[in-house]
C-alpha positions in Angstrom: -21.3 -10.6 -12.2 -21.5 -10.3 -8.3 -20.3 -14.0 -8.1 -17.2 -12.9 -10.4 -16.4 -9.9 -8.3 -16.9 -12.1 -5.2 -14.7 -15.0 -6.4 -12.0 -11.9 -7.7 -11.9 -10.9 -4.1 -11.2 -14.2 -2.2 -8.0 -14.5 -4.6 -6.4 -11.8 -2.9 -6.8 -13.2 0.6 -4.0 -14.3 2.5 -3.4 -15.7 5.8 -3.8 -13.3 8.9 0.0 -14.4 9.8 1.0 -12.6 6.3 -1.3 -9.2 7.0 0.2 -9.1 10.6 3.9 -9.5 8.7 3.0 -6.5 6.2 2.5 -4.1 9.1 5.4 -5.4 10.5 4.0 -6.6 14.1 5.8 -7.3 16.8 4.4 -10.7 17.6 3.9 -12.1 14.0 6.7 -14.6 14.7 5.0 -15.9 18.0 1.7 -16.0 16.0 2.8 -17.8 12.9 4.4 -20.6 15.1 1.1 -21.0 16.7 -0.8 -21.2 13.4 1.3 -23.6 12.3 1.5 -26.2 15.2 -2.2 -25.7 16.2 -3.6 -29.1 15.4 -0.7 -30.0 18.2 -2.5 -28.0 20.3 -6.1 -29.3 19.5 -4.9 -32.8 19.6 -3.4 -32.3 23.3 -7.7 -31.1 24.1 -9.1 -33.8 22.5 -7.2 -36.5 24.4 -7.9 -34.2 28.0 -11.7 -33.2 27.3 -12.2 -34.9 23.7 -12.5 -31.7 21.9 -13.4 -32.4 18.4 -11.1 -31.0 16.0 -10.3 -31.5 12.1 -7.2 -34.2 12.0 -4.8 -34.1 9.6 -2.9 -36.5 8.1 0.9 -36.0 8.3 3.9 -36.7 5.6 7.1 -35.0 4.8 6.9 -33.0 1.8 9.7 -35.0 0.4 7.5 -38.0 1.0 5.0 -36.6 -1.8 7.8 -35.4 -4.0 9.6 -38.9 -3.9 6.6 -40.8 -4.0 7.3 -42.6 -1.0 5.4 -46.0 -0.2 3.3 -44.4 2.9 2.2 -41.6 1.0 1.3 -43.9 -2.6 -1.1 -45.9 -0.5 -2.9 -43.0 1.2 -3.3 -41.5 -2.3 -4.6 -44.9 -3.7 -7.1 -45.0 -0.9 -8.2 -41.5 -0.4 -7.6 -39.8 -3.7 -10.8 -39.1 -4.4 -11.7 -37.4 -1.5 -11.8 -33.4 -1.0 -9.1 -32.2 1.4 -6.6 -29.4 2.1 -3.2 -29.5 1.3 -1.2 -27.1 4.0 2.5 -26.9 3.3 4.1 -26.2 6.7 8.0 -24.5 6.9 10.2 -25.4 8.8 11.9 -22.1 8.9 9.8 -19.5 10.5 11.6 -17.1 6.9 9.3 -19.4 4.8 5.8 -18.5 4.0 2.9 -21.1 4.8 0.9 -22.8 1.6 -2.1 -24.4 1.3 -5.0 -25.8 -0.7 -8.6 -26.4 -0.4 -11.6 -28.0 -1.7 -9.7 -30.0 -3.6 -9.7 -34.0 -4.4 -6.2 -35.8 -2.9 -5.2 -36.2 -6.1 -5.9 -32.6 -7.1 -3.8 -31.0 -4.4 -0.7 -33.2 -5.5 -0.7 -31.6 -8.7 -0.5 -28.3 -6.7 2.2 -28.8 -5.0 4.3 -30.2 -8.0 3.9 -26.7 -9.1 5.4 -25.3 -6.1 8.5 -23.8 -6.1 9.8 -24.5 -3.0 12.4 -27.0 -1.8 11.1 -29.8 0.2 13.6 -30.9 2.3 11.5 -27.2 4.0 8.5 -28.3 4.0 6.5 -31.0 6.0 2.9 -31.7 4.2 -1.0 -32.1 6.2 -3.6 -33.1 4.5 -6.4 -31.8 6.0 -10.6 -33.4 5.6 -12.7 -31.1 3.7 -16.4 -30.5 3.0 -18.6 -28.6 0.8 -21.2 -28.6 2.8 -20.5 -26.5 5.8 -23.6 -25.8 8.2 -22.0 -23.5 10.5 -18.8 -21.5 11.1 -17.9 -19.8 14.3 -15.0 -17.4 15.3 -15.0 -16.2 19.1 -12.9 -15.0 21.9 -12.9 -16.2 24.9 -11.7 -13.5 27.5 -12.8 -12.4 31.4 -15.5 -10.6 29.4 -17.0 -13.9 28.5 -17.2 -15.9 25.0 -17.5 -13.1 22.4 -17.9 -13.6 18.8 -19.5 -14.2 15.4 -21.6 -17.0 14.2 -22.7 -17.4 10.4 -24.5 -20.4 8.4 -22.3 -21.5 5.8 -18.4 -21.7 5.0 -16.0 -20.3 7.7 -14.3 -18.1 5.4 -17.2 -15.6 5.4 -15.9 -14.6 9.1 -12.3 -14.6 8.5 -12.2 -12.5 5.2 -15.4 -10.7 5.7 -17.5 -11.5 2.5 -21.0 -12.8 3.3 -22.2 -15.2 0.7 -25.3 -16.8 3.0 -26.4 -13.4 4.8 -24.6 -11.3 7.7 -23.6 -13.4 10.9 -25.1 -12.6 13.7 -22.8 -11.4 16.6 -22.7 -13.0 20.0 -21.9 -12.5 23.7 -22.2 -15.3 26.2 -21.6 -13.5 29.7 -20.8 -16.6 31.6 -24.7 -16.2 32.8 -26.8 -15.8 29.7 -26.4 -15.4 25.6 -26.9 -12.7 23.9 -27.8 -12.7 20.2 -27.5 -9.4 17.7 -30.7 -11.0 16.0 -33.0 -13.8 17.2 -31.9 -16.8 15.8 -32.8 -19.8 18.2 -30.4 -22.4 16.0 -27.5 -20.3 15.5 -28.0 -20.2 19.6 -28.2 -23.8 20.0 -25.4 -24.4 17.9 -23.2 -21.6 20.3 -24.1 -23.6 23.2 -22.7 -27.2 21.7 -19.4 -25.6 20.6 -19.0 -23.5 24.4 -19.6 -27.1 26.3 -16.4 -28.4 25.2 -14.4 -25.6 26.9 -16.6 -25.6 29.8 -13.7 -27.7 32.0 -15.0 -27.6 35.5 -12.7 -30.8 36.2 -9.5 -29.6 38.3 -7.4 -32.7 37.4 -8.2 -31.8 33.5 -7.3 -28.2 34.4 -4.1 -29.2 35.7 -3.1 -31.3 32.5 -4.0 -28.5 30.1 -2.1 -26.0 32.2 0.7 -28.3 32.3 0.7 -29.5 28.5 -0.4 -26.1 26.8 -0.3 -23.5 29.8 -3.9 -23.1 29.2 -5.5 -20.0 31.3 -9.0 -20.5 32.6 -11.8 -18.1 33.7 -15.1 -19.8 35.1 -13.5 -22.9 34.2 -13.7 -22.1 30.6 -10.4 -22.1 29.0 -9.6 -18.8 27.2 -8.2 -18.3 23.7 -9.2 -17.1 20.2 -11.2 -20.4 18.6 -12.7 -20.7 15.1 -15.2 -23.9 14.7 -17.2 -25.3 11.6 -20.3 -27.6 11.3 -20.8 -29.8 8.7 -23.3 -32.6 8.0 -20.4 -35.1 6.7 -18.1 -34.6 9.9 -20.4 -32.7 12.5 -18.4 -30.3 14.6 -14.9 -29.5 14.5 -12.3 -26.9 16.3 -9.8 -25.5 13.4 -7.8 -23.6 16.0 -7.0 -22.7 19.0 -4.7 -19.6 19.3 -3.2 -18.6 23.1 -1.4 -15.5 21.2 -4.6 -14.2 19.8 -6.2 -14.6 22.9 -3.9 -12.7 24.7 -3.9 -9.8 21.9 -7.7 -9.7 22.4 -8.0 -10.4 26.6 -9.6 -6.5 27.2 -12.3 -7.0 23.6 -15.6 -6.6 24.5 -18.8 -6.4 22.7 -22.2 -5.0 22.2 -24.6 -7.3 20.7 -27.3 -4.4 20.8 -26.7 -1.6 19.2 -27.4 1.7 20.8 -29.4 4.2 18.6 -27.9 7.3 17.3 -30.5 10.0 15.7 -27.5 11.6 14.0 -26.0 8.6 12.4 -25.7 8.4 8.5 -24.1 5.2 8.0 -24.2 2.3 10.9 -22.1 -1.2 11.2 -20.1 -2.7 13.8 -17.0 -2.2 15.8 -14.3 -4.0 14.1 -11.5 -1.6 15.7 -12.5 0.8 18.8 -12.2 4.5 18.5 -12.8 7.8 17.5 -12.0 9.8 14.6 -12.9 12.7 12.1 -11.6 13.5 8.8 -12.8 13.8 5.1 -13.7 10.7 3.0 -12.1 8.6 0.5 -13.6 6.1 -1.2 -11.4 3.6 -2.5 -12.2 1.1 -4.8 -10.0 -3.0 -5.0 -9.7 -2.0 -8.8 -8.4 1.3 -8.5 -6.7 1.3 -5.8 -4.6 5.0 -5.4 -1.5 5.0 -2.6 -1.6 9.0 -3.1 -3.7 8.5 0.1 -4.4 11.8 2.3 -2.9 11.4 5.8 -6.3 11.8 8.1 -8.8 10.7 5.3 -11.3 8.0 6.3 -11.0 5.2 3.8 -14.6 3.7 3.0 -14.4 0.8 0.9 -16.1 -2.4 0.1 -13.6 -4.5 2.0 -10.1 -4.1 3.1 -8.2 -6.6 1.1 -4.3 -7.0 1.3 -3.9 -4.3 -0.9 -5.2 -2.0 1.5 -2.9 -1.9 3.9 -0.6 0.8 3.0 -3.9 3.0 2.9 -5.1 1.7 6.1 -1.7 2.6 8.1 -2.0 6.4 6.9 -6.1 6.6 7.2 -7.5 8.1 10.5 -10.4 5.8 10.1 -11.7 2.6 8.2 -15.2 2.2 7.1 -16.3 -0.6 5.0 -19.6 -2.1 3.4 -18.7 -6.0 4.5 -16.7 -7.6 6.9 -16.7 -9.1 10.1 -16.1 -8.1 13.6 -13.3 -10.4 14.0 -12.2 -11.0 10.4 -8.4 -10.7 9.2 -8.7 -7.1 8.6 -10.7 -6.4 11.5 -8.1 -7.8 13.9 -5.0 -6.0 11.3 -7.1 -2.5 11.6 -7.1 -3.0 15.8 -3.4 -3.9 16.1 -3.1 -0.4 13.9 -4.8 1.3 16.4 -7.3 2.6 13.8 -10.8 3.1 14.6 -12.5 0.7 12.0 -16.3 0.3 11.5 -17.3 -3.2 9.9 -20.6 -4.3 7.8 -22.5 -1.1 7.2 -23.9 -2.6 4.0 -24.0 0.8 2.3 -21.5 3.7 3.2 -19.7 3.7 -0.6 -23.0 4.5 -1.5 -24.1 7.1 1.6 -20.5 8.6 1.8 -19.5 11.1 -0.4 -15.4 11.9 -0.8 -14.3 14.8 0.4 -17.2 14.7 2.7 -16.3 15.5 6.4 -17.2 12.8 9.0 -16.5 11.7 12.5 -16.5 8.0 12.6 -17.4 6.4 16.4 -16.6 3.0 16.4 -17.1 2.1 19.8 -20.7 2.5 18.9 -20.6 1.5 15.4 -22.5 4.9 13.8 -20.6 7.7 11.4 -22.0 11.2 12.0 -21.7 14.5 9.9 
């Protein structure tokens, strides 16, 4: 049943491009071109530094619809294999499509469902695994390399459900790592993805600020970067994003949590600040819009549906999610103090019940 409700909840995800466009930020636009050229981007780092990154094969979506010849003999020779499909507009009106963890052939069946016009569309197919060791999302900022690192598929970080236990959260100083939990191969793994943007060369330097204006600190080239680790491929970069680095250039985290003898529920900061209101527990089932203005909203996880409840709550508690997960990152450009992966406050909070929720140290207090 847990599995159900799981697999219930990753249907409602969406892309963080489309939770930035429903609170109508100012930068989605600049973001969602990113997103969508950042293999461009990746490709430019791997012939400067040989960053490893997932490559994707490129067509027209026409080429698919019309069968062309190109596109009938990479399906003939790689039809079997798992991929993802991304549909790609051309017109920044258009929204973004994809597919994964499905065969070649399976995708194509997809997208002849699609109703979109192709002449809009240009097509990536994109290699895929099911067996993903390690998954990564981090920040790299004058702070240092700041982030989250889980065993297991990547989508645990960016929508905030944990299906291979809680990642453990990370802060490389420029001088020394720092671990939320002891975990010796999640650190070893940290320190083979941080190498490859570790670019002490100036002449490399040069070509990245010339190709990508690239930004260093310490010679490590800042950005938001997500990563994943499988036995098939090894390691790959999935992106590389210069707008959400910028959006996140002051984040900084505490990998140690400080103790609070007052504190009835405890997580992490997913969104900085201070707040104090009455509770509302709101579950993805039953969701109710009639939400007080000032009412914490404690929930599971923020899904989609959410936001509306999100813009008017004071606060955001939630049982799962990740430090830098979609909603995280929607709940910080809100301005709303959000506390991430308390495991258990639907169960300790009570509605009505008044609370003060501190976020910058990841505790809820009567």
């Amino acid at each position: 049943m847990a599995d159900e409700r799981q697999a219930e909840l990753y249907q409602t995800q969406i892309s963080l491009t489309e939770w930035l466009d429903n609170i109508g930020h100012k930068d989605t636009g600049a973001i969602r071109k990113e997103d969508n050229n950042k293999r461009e981007r990746l490709a430019v780092l791997k012939q400067v530094v040989g960053i490893p990154y997932d490559e994707q094969v490129k067509f027209e979506a026409v080429d698919l619809r019309d069968k062309k010849p190109a596109f009938v003999k990479y399906m003939k020779e790689h039809g079997d294999e798992l991929c993802a499909l991304r549909l790609i507009p051309k017109r920044d009106s258009l929204p973004k499509l994809r597919l994964r963890g499905e065969t070649v052939a399976g995708v194509y069946d997809w997208f002849l469902k699609q109703d979109i016009n192709a002449e809009d569309y240009r097509a990536e197919y994109i290699p895929h695994s099911d067996d993903y060791k390690w998954s990564t999302i981090f920040i790299v900022n004058n702070h240092g390399i700041q982030g989250e690192v889980i065993r297991g598929p990547h989508y645990q970080l960016t929508q905030g459900f944990f299906d291979h236990g809680k990642p453990a959260v990370f802060k490389f100083d420029f001088k020394k790592w720092h671990l939320s939990k002891n975990d010796q191969p999640a650190e070893k793994h940290l320190k083979m993805v941080a190498k490859f943007l570790h670019i002490p060369d100036k002449n490399k330097q040069n070509q990245i600020k010339k190709q990508l204006n690239g930004e260093f600190i310490n010679d490590y080239l800042l950005g938001y970067y997500e990563t994943i680790y499988s036995q098939q491929y090894g390691l790959w970069y999935v992106d590389y994003s210069q707008s959400l680095g910028k959006m996140y250039e002051d984040f900084l985290i505490e990998t140690e949590s400080k103790p609070v003898k007052t504190a009835v529920v405890k997580g992490m900061a997913g969104s900085p600040g201070r707040a104090r209101g009455p509770v509302r527990i709101v579950e993805q089932d039953k969701i109710d819009m009639d939400f007080p203005d000032g009412g914490v909203l404690v929930c599971s996880v923020t899904t989609p549906n959410y936001v509306p409840l999100m813009q008017k709550a004071a606060a955001i508690v939630t049982d799962q999610g990740g430090i830098l997960s979609h909603a995280a990152i929607v709940a910080r450009e809100l301005k709303k103090p959000c506390i991430v992966g308390t495991g258990n406050a639907t169960q300790l909070l009570k509605n009505g019940q008044v609370i003060s929720v501190d976020a910058n140290l990841g505790v809820v207090t009567r």
